[in-house]
C-alpha positions in Angstrom: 99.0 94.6 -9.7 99.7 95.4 -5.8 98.8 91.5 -5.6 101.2 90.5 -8.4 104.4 92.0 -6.4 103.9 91.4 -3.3 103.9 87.8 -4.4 106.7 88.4 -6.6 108.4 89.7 -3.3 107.9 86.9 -1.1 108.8 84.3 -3.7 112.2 86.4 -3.7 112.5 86.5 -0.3 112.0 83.0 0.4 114.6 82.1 -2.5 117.0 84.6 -0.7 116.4 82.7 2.6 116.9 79.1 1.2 120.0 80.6 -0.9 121.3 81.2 2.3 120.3 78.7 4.3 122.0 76.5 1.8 125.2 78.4 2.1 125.2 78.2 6.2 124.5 74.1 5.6 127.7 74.0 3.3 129.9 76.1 5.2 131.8 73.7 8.0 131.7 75.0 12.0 135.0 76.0 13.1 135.8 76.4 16.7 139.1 78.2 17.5 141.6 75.8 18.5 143.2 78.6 20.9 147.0 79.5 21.9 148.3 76.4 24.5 149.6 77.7 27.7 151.6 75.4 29.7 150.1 73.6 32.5 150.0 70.3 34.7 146.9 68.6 34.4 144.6 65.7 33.2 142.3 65.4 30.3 138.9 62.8 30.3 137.8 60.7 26.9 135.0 59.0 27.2 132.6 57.8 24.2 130.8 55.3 22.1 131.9 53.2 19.1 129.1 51.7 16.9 130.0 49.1 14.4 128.4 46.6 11.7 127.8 43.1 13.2 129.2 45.0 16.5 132.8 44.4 15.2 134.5 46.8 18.5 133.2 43.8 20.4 136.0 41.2 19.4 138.5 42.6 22.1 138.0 46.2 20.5 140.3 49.0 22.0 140.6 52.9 21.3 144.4 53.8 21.4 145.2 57.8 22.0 148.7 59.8 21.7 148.8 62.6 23.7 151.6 64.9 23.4 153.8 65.8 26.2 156.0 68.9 25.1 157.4 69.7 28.8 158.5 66.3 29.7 158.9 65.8 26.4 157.2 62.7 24.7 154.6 61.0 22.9 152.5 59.7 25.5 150.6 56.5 24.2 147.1 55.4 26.3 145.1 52.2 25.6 141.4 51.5 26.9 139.3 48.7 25.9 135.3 48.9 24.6 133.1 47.7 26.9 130.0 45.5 25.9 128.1 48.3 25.2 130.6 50.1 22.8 131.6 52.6 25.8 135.2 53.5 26.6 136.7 56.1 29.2 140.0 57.4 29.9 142.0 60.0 31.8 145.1 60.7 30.4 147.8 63.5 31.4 148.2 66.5 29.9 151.0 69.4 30.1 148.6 72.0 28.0 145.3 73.5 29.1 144.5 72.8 25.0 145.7 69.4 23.7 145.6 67.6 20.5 145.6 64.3 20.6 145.7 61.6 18.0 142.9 58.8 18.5 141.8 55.8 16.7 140.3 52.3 17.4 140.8 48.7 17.1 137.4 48.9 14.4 140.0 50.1 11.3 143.6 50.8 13.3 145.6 53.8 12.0 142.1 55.9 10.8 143.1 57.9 12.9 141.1 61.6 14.2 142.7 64.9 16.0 140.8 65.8 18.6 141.0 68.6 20.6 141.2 68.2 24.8 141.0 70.8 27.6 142.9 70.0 31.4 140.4 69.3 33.7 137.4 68.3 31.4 135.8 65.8 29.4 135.7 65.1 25.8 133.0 63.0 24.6 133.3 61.2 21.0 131.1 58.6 19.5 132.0 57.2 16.5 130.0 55.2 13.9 131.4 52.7 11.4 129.5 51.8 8.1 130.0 48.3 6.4 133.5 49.3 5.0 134.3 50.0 8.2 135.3 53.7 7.6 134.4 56.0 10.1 131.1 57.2 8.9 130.2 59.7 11.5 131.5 61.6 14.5 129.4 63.2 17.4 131.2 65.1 20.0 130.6 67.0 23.2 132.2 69.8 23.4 131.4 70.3 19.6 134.4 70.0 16.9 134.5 70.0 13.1 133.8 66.6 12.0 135.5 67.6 8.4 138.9 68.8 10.7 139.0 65.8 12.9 138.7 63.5 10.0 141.4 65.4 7.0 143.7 66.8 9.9 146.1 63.7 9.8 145.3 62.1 6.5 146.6 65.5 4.9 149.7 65.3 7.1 150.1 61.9 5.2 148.9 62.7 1.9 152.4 65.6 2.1 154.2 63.0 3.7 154.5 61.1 0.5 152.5 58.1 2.3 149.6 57.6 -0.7 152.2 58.2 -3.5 152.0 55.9 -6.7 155.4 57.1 -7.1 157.7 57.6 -5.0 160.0 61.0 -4.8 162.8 61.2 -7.1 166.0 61.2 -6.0 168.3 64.1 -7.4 171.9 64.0 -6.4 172.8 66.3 -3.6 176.0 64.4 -1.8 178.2 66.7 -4.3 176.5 69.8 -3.7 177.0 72.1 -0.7 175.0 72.4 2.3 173.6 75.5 1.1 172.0 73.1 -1.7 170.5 70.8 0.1 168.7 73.5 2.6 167.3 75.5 -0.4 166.2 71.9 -2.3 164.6 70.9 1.7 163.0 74.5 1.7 161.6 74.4 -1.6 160.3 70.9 -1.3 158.5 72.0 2.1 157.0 74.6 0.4 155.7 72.1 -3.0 154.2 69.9 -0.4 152.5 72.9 2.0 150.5 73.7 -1.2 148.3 70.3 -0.6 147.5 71.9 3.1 147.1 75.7 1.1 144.5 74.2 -1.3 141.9 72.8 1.0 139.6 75.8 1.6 137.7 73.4 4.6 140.4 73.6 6.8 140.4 77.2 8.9 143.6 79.1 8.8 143.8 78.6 12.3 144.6 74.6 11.9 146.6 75.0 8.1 149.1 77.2 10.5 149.4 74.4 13.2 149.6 71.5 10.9 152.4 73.5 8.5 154.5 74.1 11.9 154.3 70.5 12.3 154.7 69.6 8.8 157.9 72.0 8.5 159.7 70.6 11.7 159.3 67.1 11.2 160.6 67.5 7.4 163.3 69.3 9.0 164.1 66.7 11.5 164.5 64.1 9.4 166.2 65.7 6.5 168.2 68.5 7.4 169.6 67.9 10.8 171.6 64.8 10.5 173.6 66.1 7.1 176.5 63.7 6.9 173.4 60.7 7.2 171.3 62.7 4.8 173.9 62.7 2.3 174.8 59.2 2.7 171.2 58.4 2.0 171.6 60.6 -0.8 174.5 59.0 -2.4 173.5 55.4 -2.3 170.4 56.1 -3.7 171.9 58.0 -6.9 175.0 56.0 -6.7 173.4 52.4 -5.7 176.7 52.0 -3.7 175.9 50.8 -0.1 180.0 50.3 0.9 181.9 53.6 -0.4 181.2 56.8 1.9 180.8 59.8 -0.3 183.0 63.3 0.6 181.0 65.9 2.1 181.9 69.6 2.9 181.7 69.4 6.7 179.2 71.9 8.6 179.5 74.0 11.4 176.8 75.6 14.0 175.9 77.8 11.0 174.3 75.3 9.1 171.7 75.6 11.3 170.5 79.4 10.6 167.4 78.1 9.3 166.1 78.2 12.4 165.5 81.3 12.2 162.0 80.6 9.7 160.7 78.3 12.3 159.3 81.2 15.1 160.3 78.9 17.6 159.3 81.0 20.8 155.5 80.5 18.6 153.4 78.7 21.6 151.7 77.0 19.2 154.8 74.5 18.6 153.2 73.0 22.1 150.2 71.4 20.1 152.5 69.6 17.4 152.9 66.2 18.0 156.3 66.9 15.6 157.8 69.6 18.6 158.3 66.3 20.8 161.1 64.7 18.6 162.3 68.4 16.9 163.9 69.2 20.5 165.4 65.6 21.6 167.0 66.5 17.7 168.4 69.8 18.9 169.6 68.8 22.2 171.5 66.1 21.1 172.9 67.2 18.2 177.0 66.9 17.7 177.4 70.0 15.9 175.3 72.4 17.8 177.1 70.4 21.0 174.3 71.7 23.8 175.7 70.5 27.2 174.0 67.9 29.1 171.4 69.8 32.0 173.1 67.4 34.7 173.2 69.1 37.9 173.9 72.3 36.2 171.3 75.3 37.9 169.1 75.9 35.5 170.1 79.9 34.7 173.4 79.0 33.7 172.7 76.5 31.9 170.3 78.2 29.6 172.7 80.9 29.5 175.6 78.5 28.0 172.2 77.2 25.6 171.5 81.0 24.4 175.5 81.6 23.3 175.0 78.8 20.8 171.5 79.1 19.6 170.4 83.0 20.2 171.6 84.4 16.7 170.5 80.6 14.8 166.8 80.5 15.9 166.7 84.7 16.0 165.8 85.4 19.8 167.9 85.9 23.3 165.0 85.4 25.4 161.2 83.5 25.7 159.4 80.9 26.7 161.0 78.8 24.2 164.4 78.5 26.2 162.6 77.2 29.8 160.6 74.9 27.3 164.2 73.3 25.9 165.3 72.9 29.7 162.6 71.0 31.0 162.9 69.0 28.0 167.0 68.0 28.7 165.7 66.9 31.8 162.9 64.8 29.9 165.5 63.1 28.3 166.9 61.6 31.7 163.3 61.0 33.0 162.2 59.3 29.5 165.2 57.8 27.8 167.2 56.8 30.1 164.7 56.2 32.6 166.6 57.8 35.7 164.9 59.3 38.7 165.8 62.8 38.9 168.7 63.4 41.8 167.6 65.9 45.0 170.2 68.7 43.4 168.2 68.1 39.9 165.1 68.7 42.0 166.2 71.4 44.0 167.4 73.1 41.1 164.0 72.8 39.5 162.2 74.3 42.4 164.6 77.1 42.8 164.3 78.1 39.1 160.3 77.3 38.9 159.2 77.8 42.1 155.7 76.2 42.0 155.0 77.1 38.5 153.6 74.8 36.0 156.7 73.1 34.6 157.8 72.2 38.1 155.1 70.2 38.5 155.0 68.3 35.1 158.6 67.3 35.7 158.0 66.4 39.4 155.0 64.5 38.1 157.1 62.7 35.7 160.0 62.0 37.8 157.5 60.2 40.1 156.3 58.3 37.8 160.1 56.9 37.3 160.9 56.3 40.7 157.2 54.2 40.8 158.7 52.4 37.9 162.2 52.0 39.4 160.4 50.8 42.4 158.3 48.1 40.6 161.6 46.9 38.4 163.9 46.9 41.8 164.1 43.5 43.7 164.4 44.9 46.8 161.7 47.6 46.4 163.8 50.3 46.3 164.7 53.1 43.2 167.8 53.1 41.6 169.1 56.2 41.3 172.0 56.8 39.4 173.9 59.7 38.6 172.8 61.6 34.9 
């Protein structure tokens, strides 16, 4: 009898073990992501790409987008594959955490988020099967393969990209602005359910990804009103030469803001923050002044009298952030070196503190440009 259990016992506890075991091989691996702090560095991505009939051979390539939310751009990088299916890269970042978009010339726009830290190197070999879809990712540091892989496609699958049929159009050029937030709001929220629903994704990457979601949808729907309901009308209307009336808006409009958490230093990971700002700053209504050659305190003291009570805050990070980003604009749109009072005033207002650096790193960059462009070898330097 004393036989009979103690077999009975270690058949349970070897069922209990691979019960378990089973479980642990199910569950993905998450590694934290982390909270970005600002800083002026480089990142290394280096790897291997393995393909059918060695496919990344035929002038293969891996393309990455780095964002840059101090100087405030999309940074794109390009590296070929070497013979042996090897690339490297050093790329800059303005985070000690990055994610970065990267895909390769094997099947162009499958595209994986990888996570980067300043100063070290990310390894990432990918395998291709016959269809050519990624088939396998090995990475050094170790990420979630399942993360990597869904992060983006999700972002697409809300975005509307893979839909049979498109949205419908209901008619909103009539209605008041008040409307139209609440029917952007509650259309956010339909499409954040996709994100909700997939338990693989940790909460940590749902939060960053509906951040990014939330302020691109934002973007390109609420900000702009008059073109929004123009849009609007002459896809209920099909009339592409009348204008419709609108109820005109005023810095008001833009209390919903407030939802967004903007002083959140996760915004510094979404590739989304990048365009959100350039949105704010030049936006007509909200009429934020040009940096110029403004010192820096007053003129984020003019910014906080017209955005303080809309985005819920008087003071943070987030206000230094917008700064450095008007001076982006100069750097990266217009393409104009900084001038020595711009620079001054940086150094006064920064001292030697991280986002100094990024924009003095990026203004160099411009004046090396300038100098390539400029016959006689010198910048041009024109007044902002």
């Amino acid at each position: 009898m004393n036989r009979l259990i103690n077999k009975v016992t270690l058949i349970n506890v070897l069922c209990s073990f691979i019960f378990l075991l089973l479980i642990s091989c199910k569950q993905p691996k998450y590694t934290a992501i982390g909270t970005p702090k600002i800083e002026a560095g480089t990142a290394k991505i280096t790897g291997k790409i393995s393909s059918p009939n060695e496919t990344h051979k035929n002038n293969g390539s891996v393309e990455i987008f780095v964002p840059h939310p101090i100087s405030g751009e999309i940074s794109k990088y390009k590296t070929v594959i070497d013979e042996s299916g090897k690339f490297s890269i050093v790329v800059d970042v303005e985070t000690d955490i990055s994610l970065i978009g990267l895909y390769t010339s094997v099947k162009p726009y499958k595209s994986l988020l990888v996570k980067v830290k300043s100063g070290q190197v990310t390894n990432i070999d990918i395998t291709y099967n016959q269809n050519l879809d990624i088939e396998d990712v090995q990475t050094d540091p170790e990420m979630n393969k399942y993360q990597m892989m869904r992060s983006l496609p999700i972002i697409n699958q809300m975005l509307g990209v893979y839909d049979a049929i498109p949205e419908p159009h209901i008619p909103l050029y009539d209605k008041s602005p008040e409307t139209f937030l609440n029917h952007v709001k509650t259309r956010v929220s339909e499409k954040l359910e996709i994100l909700n629903k997939d338990s693989l994704l940790s909460t940590e990457l749902k939060e960053i990804l509906a951040k990014d979601f939330r302020i691109w949808n934002y973007r390109m729907r609420a900000f702009d009103y008059e073109r929004s309901m123009k849009f609007n009308y002459r896809n209920i209307v099909k009339d592409t030469t009348t204008t419709p009336k609108m109820q005109k808006i005023d810095k008001s409009y833009f209390g919903f803001l407030k939802d967004f958490d903007l002083n959140n230093p996760q915004y510094l990971i979404c590739s989304s923050f990048v365009d959100f700002q350039k949105e704010i700053l030049k936006n007509d209504t909200l009429a934020i002044p040009k940096i110029a050659e403004h010192d820096i305190p007053s003129w984020i003291a003019s910014v906080k009298t017209i955005l303080s009570n809309l985005v819920g805050f008087k003071d943070g990070q987030y206000y230094d952030i917008l700064a450095a980003n008007a001076y982006g604009r100069q750097l990266n749109e217009q393409v104009i070196p900084l001038t020595e009072k711009q620079k001054k005033n940086i150094s006064d207002y920064w001292k030697e503190g991280e986002i100094a650096k990024i924009l003095l790193r990026k203004n160099q960059q411009v004046v090396e440009l300038q100098n390539a462009k400029s016959p006689d070898g010198q910048a041009r330097i024109d007044q902002p």
